[in-house]
N, C-alpha and C positions, 0 to 999 in steps of 0.2 A: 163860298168855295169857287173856284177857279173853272169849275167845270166835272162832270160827271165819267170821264171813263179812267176807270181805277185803274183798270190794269196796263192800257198802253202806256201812260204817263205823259200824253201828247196834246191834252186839251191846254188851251191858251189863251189869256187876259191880254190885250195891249198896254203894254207900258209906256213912260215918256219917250223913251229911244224907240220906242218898237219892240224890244222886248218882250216875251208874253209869258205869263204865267204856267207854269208847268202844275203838276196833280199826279200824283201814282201812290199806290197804295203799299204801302208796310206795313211790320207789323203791330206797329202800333195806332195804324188809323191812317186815314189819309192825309196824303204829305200834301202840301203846295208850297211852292215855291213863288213869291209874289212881288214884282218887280217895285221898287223904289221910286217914284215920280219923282223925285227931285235929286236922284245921285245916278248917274248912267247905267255903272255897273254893281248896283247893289241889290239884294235882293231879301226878304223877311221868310222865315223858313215857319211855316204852322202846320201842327199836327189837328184835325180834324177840327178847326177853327182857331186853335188856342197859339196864338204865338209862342215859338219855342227861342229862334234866333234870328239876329239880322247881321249880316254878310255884305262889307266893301270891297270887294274882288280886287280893285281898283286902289284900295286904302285900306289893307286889312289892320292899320291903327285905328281906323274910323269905330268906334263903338256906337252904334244908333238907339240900344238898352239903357235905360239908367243902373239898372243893376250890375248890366254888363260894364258899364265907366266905372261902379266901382270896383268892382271884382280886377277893368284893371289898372286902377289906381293901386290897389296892392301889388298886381303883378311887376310896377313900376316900384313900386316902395319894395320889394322885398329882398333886394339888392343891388349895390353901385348901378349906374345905369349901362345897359348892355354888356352887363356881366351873365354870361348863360346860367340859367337855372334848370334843373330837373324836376319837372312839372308829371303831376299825374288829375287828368282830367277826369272826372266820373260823372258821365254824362257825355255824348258827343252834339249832340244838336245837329250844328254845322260848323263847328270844329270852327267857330267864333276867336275863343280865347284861347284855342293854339295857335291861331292862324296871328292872332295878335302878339304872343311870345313868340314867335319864329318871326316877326318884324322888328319888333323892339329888341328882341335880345336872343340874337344872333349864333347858332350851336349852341341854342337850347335842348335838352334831349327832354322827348314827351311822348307819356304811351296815355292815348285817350282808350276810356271804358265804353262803351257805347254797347245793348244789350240788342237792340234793334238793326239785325243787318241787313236787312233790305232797304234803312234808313242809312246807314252807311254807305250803302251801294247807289243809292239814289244821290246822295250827296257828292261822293263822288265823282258819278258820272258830270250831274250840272255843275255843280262849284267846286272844282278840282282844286285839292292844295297844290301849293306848289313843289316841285320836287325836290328843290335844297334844303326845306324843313324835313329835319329829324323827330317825325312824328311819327309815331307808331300807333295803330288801329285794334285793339281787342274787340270783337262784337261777344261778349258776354257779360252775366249780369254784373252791375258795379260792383256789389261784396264779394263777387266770386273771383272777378278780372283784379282788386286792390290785394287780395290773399296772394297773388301772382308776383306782387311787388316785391323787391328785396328790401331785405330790410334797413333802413338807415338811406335810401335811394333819396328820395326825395324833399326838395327844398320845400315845394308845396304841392298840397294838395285843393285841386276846387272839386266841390260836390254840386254837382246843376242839374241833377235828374229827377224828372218827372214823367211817369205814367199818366196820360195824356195829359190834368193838370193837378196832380199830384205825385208830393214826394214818396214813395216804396216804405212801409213801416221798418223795415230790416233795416233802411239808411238811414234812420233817427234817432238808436240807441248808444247805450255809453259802452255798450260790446262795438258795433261799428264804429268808433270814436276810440276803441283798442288800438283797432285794427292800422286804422289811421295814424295813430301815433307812432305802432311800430315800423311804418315805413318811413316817416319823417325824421330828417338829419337832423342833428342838432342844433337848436336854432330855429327848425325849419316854421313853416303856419300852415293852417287849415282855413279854409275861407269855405262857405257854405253858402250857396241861394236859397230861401225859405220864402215861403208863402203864407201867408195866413189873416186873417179877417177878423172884425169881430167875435169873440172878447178878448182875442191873442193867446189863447191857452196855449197852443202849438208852438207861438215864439217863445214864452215863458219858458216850455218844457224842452226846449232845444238853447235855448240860454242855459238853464240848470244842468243839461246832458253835458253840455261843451265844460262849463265850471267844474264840475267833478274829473275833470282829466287834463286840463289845462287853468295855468295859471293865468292867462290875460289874455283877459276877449274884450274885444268892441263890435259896438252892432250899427250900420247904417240905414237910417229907411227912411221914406218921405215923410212929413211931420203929419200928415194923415192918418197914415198909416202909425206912426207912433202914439195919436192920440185912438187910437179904435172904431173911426170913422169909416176906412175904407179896405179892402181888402187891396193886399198890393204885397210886394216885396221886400224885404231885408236882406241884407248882405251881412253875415257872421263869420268872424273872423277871430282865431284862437293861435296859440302860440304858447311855449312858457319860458319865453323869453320880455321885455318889455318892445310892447307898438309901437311905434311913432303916431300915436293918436292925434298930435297935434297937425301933422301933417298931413294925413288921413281927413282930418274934421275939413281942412283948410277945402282940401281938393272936393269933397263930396258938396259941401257949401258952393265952389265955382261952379256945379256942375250947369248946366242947360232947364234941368228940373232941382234945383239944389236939393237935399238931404241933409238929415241930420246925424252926426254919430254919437252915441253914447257907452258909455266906458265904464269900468271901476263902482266905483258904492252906487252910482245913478239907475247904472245896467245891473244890478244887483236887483236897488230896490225895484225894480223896474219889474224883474222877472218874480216878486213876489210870493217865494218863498214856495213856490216851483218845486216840485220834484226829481231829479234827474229819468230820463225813462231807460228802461231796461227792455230787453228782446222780447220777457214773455210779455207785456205788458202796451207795446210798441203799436202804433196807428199811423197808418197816413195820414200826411197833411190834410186842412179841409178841402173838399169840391169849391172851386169857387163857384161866385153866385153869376148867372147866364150876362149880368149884366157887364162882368169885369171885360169882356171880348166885342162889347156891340160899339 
């Protein structure tokens, strides 16, 4: 951590610029803000250790996440290029992947969910959006702020939230996957961050949720993490229309840390005969293990 006083939000790490790390507390843990040694103006947003997002103030195309390059490799595939979409974020972080659609693609209109308003207000304050983005700010909780939605509004939807570092059991059922659908145009996609660790039961049962309510998902995630070695991230992505998989596969393969995506009977057999999960039934993601943050 950056430093010990929660409340002023003034304690500081020197960065490469000089820079220094900020700290205050919200309500979901304490925040820091942790300067980038190798990019001026960029900074990695962590809630009581766990990185949540990382912020090119300077290049808000720059994505420094592998999850987050895929998530927007979609946002770039999900239509003509800099053609505006109507994005609904759940999850605000630091307002990453809007800050990224209001670069690329220009009157875009976006209401982020974000449950955490002292987290919004911290964010904010240090890494202010810019004012020409058409972003709108809900701080209440995701299922309650996407009921808000009108219906048929959105092109897409990303879900990126986590309690400190897991997903909300209410965001993992085939009822919030209703919900989702009925905001979505037609045409439009769902794209999901997930987590999960050995033995993947969680990606399994968030694959089989997505499958009972959409016709064509693919799933990205590093080949470690697909083989059950390491805990780490996925990127899921649904639609019931047909993906451009191939293009998708293309781009997550160029990435910096390449990935893999799988699709159709692969991601089928994959999720192994999975359950879909329903509300009464429903769990958070796993705790990762201490090791995935050292």
């Amino acid at each position: 951590m950056a430093g010990k006083d929660r409340d002023r939000g003034k304690d500081r790490r020197r960065g490469r610029d000089g820079a220094g790390a900020v700290v205050g507390q919200v309500d979901g843990g304490l925040a820091e803000l942790e300067p980038d040694r190798e990019r001026a103006d960029a900074w990695t947003l962590l809630i009581d250790g766990a990185p949540q997002s990382h912020v090119d103030l300077a290049d808000p195309r720059h994505l420094g996440f592998a999850y987050q390059r895929r998530i927007g490799h979609l946002i770039d595939l999900a239509a003509p290029a800099r053609q505006p979409l109507n994005v609904v974020h759940l999850g605000g972080g630091a307002f990453t992947l809007a800050r990224y659609t209001a670069a690329t693609r220009p009157r875009s209109g976006q209401q982020v969910v974000e449950i955490d308003a002292a987290l919004v207000a911290f964010v904010r304050q240090h890494l202010p959006l810019d004012p020409q983005a058409r972003v709108r700010v809900r701080a209440v909780d995701a299922r309650a702020g996407l009921a808000k939605v009108a219906d048929g509004w959105a092109d897409l939807v990303i879900a990126d939230v986590f309690h400190g570092a897991r997903t909300p059991a209410h965001l993992t059922s085939a009822e919030f996957l209703d919900d989702v659908r009925r905001t979505l145009a037609p045409g439009g996609w769902y794209a999901a961050n997930l987590a999960d660790g050995p033995p993947l039961a969680h990606l399994r049962g968030q694959i089989a949720t997505a499958a009972s309510r959409f016709g064509h998902l693919a799933l990205a995630a590093d080949p470690v993490v697909w083989r059950g070695k390491r805990f780490g991230n996925a990127v899921l992505v649904a639609a019931d229309r047909e993906l451009p998989v191939a293009e998708f596969t293309r781009r997550v393969a160029s990435d910096p840390h390449p990935g893999r995506v799988e699709h159709g009977r692969a991601l089928a057999d994959f999720a192994g005969g999975a359950l879909p999960v329903a509300d009464v039934s429903a769990v958070a993601s796993p705790q990762p293990p201490p090791s995935v943050f050292r």
